[in-house]
N, C-alpha and C positions, 0 to 999 in steps of 0.2 A: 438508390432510393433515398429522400430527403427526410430526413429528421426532425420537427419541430424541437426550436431551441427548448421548449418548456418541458418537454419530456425526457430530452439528454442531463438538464438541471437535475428535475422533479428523481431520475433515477440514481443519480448523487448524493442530493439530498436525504431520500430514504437510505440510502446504505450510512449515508453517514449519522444519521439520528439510531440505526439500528447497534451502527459500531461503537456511538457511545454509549448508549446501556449496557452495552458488553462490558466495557470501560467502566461503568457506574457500578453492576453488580462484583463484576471483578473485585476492583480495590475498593468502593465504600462497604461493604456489606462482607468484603472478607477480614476477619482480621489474625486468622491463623497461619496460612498458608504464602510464603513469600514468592512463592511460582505462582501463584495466583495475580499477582501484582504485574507483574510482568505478562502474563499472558493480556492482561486488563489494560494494560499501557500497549502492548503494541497494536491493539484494536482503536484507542485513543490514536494512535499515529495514523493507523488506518482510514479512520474518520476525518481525520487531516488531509490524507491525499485527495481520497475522492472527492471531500468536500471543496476545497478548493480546483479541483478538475471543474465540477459544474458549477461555480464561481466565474471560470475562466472560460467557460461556454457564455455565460451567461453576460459576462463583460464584453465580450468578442462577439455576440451576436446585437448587443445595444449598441456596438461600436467602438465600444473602450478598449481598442488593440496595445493600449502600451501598460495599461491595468493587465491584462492578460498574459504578457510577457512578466511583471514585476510578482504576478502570482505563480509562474511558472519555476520561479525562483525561491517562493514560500514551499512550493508543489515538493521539492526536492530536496530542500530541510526536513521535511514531513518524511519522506522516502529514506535518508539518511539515519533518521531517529527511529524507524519504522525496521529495519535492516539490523541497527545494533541492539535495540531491544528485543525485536524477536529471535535475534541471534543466542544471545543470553537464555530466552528462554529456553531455544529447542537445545540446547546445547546441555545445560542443566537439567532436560526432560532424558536427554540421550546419555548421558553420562551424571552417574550422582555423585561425581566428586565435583564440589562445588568451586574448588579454589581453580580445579583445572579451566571451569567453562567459564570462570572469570578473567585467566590468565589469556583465554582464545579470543574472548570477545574485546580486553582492551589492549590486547597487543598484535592482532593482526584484522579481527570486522573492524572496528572503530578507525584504526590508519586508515584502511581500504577506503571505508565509509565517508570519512577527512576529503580524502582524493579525490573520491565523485565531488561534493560541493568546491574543492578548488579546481577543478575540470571543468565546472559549469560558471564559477565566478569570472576566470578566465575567458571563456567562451563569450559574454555577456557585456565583458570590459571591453574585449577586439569590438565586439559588435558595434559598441555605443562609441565606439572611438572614432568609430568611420561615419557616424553623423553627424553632418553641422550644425547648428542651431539654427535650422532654416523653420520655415513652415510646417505647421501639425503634420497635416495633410504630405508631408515629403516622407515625413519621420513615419510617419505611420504603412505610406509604400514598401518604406526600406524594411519595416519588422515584419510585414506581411512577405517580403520577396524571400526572406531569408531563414522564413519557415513554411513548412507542410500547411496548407490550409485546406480543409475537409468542410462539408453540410453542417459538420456541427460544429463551429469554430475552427478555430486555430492548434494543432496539436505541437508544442515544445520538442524539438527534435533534441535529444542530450546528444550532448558529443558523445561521437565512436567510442572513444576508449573509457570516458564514462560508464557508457553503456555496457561494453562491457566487464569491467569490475562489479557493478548492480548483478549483472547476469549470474557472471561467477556466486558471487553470495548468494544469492536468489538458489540458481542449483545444491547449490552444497546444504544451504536448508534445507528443499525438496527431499533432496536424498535421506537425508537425517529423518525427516520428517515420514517418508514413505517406511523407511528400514523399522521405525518404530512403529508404525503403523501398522505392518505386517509381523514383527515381534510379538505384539500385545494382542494380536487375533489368534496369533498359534499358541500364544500361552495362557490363553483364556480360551479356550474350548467348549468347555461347557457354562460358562457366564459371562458372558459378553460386557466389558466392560465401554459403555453406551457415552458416558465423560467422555474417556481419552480417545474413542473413535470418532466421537462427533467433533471435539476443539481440535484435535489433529487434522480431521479432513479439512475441519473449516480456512484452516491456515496454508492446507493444501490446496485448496480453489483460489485461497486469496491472492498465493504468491504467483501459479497461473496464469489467472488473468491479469494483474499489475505488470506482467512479464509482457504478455500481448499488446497493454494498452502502452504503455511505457514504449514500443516499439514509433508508435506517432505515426505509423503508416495504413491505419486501417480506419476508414469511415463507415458514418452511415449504419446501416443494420447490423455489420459487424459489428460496430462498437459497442451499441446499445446491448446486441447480444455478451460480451465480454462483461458489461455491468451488471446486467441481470444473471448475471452467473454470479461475480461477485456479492452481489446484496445478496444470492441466496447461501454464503458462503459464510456471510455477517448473522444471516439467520439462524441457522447450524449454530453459531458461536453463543447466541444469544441463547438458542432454545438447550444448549447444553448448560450454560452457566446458572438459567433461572432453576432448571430443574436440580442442578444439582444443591442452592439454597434450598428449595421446597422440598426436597428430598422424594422426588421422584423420578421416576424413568430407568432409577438404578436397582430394583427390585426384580428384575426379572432374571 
């Protein structure tokens, strides 16, 4: 089933305007809570990826295939700062000794993290090596032959073993993320605490579907479905953080 370009964008877009008021309520309007900052920054990264996903729809359906590839390469800076920031978060959500979730996040996410962008610089460098300074039109065959191309643009296929180190950390979040998730519902029994089950799920949808899409192998309604999952994962994020300034939702 085909896509209009403008509705693959337009669902980027939205998550990405939704992720940065996460982002905005988060760190402008907190100024007590240093977990806060962090949860707020790695929805900022978030807003990064997606947004330049529909960027790179949206270059690749006007025609701009080599715009689309040099954003594929912003796409995954975004992915990498997105990974050690939210690393740090759940890591210091999962364990409240602070020095420990710092010693984790820059001495083993952050190397890891490293590796994906040198895995894809790499990847990027062979590629461009093997074109001659011929005609657009050659150059653009060859970036099109040498990736997945789908109804809704062009999807960035990361190298294999890129892939998976992303993967690895992506789980090891999950896992952290779920184990807390189900902690804080058995030890809250009778007051449900509505914050940390709503920014926990949200980071749980979000890391999900970034996992699906990040694949590069799935078009068309699948995909759109994986966003619209995500944007409602940005919304969760969003409708926890405003209420938690307003001071509601937490009363019951």
């Amino acid at each position: 089933m085909g896509i209009p370009i403008i509705l693959s964008f337009s669902t980027c877009f939205i998550f990405a305007i939704a992720a940065i008021f996460v982002w905005w309520l988060s760190v402008r309007k907190n100024k007590n809570d240093h977990n806060f900052d962090f949860f707020g920054w790695s929805w900022f990264c978030a807003a990064g990826i997606v947004g330049f996903m529909g960027l790179r729809t949206l270059f690749f359906g006007l025609g701009f295939v080599i715009w689309d590839l040099v954003f594929a390469l912003v796409d995954q800076i975004f992915l990498v700062a997105f990974l050690v920031v939210t690393s740090y978060y759940v890591f210091n959500k999962f364990w409240p000794n602070r020095k420990l979730s710092v010693h984790i996040t820059r001495f083993f996410i952050l190397p890891l993290s490293l590796l994906v962008l040198v895995f894809i610089f790499l990847f990027m460098w062979q590629f461009t090596a093997t074109i001659n300074p011929t005609e657009i039109d050659d150059v653009r065959a060859e970036i099109i032959e040498q990736r997945q191309v789908s109804d809704w643009g062009s999807e960035f296929v990361t190298p294999a073993i890129a892939m998976y180190i992303v993967t690895a950390i992506m789980s090891l979040l999950l896992l952290l993320l779920s184990f807390d998730l189900i902690r804080n519902l058995l030890k809250n029994k009778e007051k449900i605490d509505w914050f940390g089950l709503l920014t926990t799920l949200s980071l749980i949808i979000f890391l999900i579907v970034l996992a699906l899409d990040q694949r590069g192998t799935d078009a068309g309604w699948k995909l759109l479905l994986y966003r619209l999952i995500g944007m409602a994962g940005a919304m969760l994020a969003y409708l926890a953080i405003s209420a938690k300034f307003n001071k509601r939702l937490y009363n019951n």
